[in-house]
C-alpha positions as CSV (number, residue, x, y, z in Angstrom):
1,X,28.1,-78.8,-20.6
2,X,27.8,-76.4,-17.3
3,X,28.0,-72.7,-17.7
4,X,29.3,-71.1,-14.1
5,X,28.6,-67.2,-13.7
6,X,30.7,-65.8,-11.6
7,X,30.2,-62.3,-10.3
8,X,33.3,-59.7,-9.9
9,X,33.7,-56.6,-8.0
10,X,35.9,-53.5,-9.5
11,X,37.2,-51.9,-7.2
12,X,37.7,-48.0,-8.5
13,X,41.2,-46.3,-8.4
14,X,39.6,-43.5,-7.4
15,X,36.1,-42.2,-5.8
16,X,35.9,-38.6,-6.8
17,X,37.7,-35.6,-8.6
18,X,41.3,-34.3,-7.3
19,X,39.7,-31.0,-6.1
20,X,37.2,-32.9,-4.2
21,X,39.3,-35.6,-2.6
22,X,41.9,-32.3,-1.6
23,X,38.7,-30.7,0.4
24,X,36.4,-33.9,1.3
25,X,38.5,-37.1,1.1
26,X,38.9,-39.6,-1.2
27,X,35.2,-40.5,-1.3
28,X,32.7,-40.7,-3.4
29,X,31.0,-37.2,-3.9
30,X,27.3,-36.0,-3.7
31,X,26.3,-34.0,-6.9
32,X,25.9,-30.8,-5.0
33,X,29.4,-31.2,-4.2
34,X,30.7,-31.9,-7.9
35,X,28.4,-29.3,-9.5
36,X,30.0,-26.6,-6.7
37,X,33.0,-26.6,-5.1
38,X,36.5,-25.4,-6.2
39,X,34.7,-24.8,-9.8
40,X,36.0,-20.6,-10.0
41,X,38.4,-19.9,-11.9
42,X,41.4,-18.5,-10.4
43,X,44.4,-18.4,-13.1
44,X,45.2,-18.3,-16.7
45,X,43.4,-15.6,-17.5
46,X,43.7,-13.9,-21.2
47,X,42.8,-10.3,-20.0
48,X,41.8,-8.0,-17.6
49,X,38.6,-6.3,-18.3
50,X,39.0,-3.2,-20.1
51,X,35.9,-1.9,-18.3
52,X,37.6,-2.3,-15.1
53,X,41.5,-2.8,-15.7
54,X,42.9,-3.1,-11.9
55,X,40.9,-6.6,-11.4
56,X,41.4,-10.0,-13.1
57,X,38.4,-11.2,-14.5
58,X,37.1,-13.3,-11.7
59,X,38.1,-11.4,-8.8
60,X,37.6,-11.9,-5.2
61,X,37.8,-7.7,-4.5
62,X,34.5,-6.4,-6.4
63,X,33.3,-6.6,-3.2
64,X,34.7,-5.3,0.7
65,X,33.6,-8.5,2.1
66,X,36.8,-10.9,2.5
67,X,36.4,-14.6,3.3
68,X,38.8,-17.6,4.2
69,X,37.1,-20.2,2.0
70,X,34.1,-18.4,-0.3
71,X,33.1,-22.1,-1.1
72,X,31.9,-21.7,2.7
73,X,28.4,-20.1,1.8
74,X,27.4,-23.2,0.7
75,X,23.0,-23.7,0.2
76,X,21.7,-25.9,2.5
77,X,18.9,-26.7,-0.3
78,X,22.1,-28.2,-2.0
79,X,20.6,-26.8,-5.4
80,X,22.4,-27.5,-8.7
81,X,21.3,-28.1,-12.1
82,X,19.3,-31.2,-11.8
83,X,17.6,-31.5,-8.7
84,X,16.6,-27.3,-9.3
85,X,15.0,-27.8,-12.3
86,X,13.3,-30.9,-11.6
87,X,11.9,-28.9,-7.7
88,X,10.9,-26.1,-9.8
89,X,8.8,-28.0,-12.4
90,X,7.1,-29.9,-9.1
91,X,6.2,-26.4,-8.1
92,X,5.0,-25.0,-11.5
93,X,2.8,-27.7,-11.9
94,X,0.8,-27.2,-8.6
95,X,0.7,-23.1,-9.5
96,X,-0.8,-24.1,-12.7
97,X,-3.4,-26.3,-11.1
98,X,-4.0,-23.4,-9.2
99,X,-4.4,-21.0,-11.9
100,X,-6.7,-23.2,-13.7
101,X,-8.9,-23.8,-11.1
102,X,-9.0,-19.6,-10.5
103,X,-9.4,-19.2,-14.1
104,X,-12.4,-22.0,-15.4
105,X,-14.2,-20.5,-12.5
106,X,-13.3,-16.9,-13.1
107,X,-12.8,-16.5,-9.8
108,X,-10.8,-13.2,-9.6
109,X,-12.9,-11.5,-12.6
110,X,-16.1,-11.8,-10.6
111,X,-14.9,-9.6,-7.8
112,X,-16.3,-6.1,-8.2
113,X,-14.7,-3.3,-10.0
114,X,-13.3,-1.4,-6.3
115,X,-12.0,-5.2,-5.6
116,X,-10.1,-5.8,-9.0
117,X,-9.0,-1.9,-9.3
118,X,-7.3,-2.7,-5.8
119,X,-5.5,-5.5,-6.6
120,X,-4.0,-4.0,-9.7
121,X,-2.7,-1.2,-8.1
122,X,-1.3,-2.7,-4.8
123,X,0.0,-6.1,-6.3
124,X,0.6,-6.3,-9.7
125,X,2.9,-3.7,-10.2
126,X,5.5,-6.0,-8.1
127,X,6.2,-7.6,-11.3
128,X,8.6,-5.1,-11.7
129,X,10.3,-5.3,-8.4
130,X,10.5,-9.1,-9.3
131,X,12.3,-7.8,-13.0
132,X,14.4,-5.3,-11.0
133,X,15.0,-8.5,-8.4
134,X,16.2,-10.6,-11.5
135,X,18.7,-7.6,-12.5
136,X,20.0,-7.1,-9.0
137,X,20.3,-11.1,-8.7
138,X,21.9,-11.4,-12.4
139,X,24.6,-8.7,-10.9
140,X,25.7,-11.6,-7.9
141,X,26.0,-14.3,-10.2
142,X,28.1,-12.2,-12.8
143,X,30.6,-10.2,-10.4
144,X,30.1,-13.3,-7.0
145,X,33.1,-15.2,-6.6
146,X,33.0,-18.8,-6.0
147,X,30.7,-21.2,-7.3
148,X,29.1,-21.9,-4.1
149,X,27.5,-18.4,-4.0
150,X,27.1,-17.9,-7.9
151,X,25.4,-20.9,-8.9
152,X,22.5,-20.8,-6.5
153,X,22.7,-16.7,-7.6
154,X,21.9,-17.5,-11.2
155,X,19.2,-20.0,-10.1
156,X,17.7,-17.1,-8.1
157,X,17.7,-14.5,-10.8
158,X,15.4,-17.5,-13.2
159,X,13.0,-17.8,-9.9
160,X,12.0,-14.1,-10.2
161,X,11.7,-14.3,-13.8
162,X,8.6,-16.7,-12.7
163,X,7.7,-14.5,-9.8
164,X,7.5,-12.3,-12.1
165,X,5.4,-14.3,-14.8
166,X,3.3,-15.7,-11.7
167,X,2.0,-12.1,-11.0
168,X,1.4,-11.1,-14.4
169,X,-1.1,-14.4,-14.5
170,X,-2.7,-13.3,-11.8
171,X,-3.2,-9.6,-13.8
172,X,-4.7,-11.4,-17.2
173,X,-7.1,-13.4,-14.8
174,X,-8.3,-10.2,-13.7
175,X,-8.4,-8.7,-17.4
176,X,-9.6,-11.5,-19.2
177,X,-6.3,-12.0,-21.1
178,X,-7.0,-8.7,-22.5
179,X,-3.6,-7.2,-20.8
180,X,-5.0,-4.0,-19.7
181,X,-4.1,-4.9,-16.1
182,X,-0.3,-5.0,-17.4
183,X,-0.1,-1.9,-18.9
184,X,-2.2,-0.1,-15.8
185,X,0.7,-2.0,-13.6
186,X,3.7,-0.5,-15.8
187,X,1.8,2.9,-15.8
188,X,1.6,2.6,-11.6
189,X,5.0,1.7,-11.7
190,X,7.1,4.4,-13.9
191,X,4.3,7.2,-12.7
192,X,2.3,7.0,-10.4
193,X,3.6,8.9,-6.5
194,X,2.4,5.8,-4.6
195,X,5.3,3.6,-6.3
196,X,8.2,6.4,-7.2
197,X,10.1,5.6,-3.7
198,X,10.2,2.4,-4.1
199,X,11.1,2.5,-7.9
200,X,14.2,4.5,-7.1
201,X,15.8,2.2,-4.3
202,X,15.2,-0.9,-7.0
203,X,17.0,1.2,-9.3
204,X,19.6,2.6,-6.8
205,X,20.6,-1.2,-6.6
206,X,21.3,-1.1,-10.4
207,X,24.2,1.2,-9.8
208,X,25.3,-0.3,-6.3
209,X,29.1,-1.8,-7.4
210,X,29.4,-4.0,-4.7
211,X,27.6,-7.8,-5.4
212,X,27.5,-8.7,-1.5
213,X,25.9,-5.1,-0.8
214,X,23.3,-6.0,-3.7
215,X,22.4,-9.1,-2.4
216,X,22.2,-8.1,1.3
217,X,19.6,-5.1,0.2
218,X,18.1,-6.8,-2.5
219,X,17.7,-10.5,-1.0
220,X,17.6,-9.8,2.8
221,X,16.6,-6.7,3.5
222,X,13.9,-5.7,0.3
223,X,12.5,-9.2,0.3
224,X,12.2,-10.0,4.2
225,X,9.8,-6.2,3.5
226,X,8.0,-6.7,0.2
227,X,6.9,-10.3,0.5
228,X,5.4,-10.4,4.5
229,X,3.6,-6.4,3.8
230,X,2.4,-7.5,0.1
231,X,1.5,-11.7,0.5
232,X,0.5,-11.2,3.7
233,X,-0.7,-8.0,4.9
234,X,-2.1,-6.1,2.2
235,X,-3.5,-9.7,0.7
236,X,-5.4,-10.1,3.5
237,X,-7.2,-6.6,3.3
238,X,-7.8,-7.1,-0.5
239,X,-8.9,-10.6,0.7
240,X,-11.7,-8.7,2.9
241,X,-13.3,-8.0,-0.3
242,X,-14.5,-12.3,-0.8
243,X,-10.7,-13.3,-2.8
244,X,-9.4,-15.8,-1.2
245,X,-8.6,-17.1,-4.5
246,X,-5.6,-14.2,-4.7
247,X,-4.9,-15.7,-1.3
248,X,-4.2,-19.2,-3.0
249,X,-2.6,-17.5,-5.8
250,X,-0.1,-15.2,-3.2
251,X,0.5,-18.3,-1.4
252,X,3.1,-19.4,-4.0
253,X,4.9,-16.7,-3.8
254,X,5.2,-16.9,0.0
255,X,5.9,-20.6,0.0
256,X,9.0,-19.5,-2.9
257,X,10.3,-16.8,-0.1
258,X,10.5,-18.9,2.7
259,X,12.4,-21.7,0.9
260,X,14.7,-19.2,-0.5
261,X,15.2,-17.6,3.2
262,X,17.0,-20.4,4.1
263,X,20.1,-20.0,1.5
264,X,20.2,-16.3,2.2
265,X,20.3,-17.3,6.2
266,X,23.1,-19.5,6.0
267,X,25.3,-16.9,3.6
268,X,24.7,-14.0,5.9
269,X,25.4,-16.0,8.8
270,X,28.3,-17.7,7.2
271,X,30.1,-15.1,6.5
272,X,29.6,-12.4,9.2
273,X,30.6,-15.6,11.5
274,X,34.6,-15.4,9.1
275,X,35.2,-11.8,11.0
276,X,34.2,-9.1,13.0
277,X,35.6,-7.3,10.0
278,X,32.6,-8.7,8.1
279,X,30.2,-8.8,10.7
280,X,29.9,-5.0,11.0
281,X,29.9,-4.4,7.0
282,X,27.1,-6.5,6.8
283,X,25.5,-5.0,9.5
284,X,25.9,-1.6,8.1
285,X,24.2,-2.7,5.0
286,X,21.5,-3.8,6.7
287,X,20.6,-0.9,8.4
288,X,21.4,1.2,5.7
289,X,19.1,0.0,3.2
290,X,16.4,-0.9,6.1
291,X,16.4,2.6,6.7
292,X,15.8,3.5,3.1
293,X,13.4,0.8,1.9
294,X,11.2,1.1,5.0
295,X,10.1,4.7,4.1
296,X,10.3,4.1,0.4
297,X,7.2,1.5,0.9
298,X,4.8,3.4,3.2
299,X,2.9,5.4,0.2
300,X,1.3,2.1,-1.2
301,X,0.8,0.3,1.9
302,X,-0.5,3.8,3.7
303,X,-2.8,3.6,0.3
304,X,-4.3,0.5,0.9
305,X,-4.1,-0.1,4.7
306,X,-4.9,3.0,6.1
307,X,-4.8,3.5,9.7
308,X,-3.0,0.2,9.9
309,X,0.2,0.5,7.7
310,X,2.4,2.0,11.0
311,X,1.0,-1.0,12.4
312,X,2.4,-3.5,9.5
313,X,5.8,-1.6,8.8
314,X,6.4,-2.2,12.2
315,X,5.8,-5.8,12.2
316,X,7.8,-6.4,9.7
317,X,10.8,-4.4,10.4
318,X,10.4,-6.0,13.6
319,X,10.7,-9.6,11.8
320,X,13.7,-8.5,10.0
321,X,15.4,-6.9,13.1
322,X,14.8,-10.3,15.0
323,X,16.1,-12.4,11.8
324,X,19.3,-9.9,11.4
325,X,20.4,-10.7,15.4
326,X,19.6,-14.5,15.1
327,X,22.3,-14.5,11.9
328,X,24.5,-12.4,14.2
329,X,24.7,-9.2,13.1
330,X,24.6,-5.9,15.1
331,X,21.9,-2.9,14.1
């Protein structure tokens, strides 16, 4: 008796979703494009908010910025679900190796009292910019339209709840787990003159209605300030002091910004690219809240940089001048 396998190929009535054959083809689909496009819901819906009864409950107006196709400010990291969460554990484990090795070898509680003093005055209060970050980022994902600007939104509002975390680490190594560097940060924060400006343009964004506004100030404008003047510049005076180890710990943070830079590049771009209309809002923004957040941060780095904070703003508002024109807006 012979037994003959024989081997059969199905071929599949179909290679992806009716939504994505209508946009893409009738081809098989990534998972960036499944878990994104044409996702928003656009009818059948039970109510319109009574907290805001002219607009449906998704609706594109909540902010001025109008595009053709809003599944156009697409991430070029093509983040969803999976391949986010799976990135994101990669990079928690090296910042705990980090941490560990800083921590066995109490490496930031060996400084002297000036050196640790310094650092928890000029760095770990930004665990509340990171909190108001994650508000102002919660705000795009609840009032954005489209999937393809939401999703990566939400994703962004759970990265600075570790940014965050990350920096109130770095406070208990210099405490000894004792907290007293957390509650000194909160105090600096909600009191102390160095901070206040600062403070109130975080919290200005709290009552900003429009989403694209919030994530233009917030996401562009605050971050392309705070993360180059604190990770970079002020580190490396508090670094004069023998920490390199808050050096290794700050690079995290940096290496987070610049990977996140890239999504809010290609939105900004994208859509000031859909109309002049949209070019010179954005623009306006930009300068807007450049001109506000620029002053609002020269008490703390004038506190720790001295003679050299005019020197720092200016680099950095220079960076963010030179990365506004190279996404094509006008200031």
């Amino acid at each position: 008796m012979s037994v003959e396998i024989r081997t059969k190929g199905v071929k599949p009535l179909t290679n992806s979703f009716g939504h994505l054959q209508r946009r893409f083809g009738d081809k098989p689909a990534t998972r960036y494009q499944e878990a994104t496009y044409d996702i928003q819901s656009t009818a059948n819906f039970h109510y319109k908010p009574l907290w805001d009864p002219t607009r449906e409950m998704f609706d594109a107006r909540r902010t001025a910025v109008v595009m053709k196709d809003w599944y156009a400010l697409k991430d070029p990291r093509q983040f969803y679900y999976g391949n986010y969460t799976t990135t994101r554990a990669k990079q928690q484990d090296a910042i705990d190796r980090t941490l560990d090795f800083v921590e066995k070898r109490d490496l930031l509680r060996s400084l002297s009292q000036d050196a640790r003093e310094r650092i928890i005055h000029a760095i770990v209060p930004l665990r509340h910019y990171e909190w108001g970050a994650n508000t102002n980022s919660a705000h795009v994902a609840a009032y954005g339209y489209g999937t393809a600007i939401t999703s990566p939104a939400m994703m962004n509002t759970a990265d600075r709840l570790g940014m965050a975390q990350h920096i109130s680490r770095i406070g208990l190594l210099i405490d000894g787990n004792s907290g007293d560097a957390l509650l000194a940060a909160q105090a600096l924060w909600t009191d102390h003159p160095d901070w206040q400006p600062l403070r109130r343009e975080v919290e200005r964004l709290f009552v900003t209605r429009d989403w694209f506004e919030v994530f233009v100030a917030q996401l562009l404008v605050a971050d392309a300030l705070v993360y180059p003047l604190f990770y970079q510049h002020i580190d490396g005076a508090l670094g004069g002091g023998g920490s390199s180890a808050l050096s290794s710990l700050n690079d995290h943070l940096l290496r987070w910004y610049e990977e996140t830079a890239k999504w809010i590049d290609a939105v900004i771009k994208t859509a000031a690219a859909d109309s002049a209309e949209n070019k010179a809002l954005i623009s306006g923004w930009v300068q807007t809240w450049r001109n506000r957040l620029a002053p609002a941060l020269q008490p703390i780095v004038q506190r720790v940089l001295g003679n050299q904070a005019d020197d720092a703003l200016a680099s950095v508002l220079a960076a963010l001048d030179a990365r506004a024109a190279k996404l094509g807006l006008s200031l």
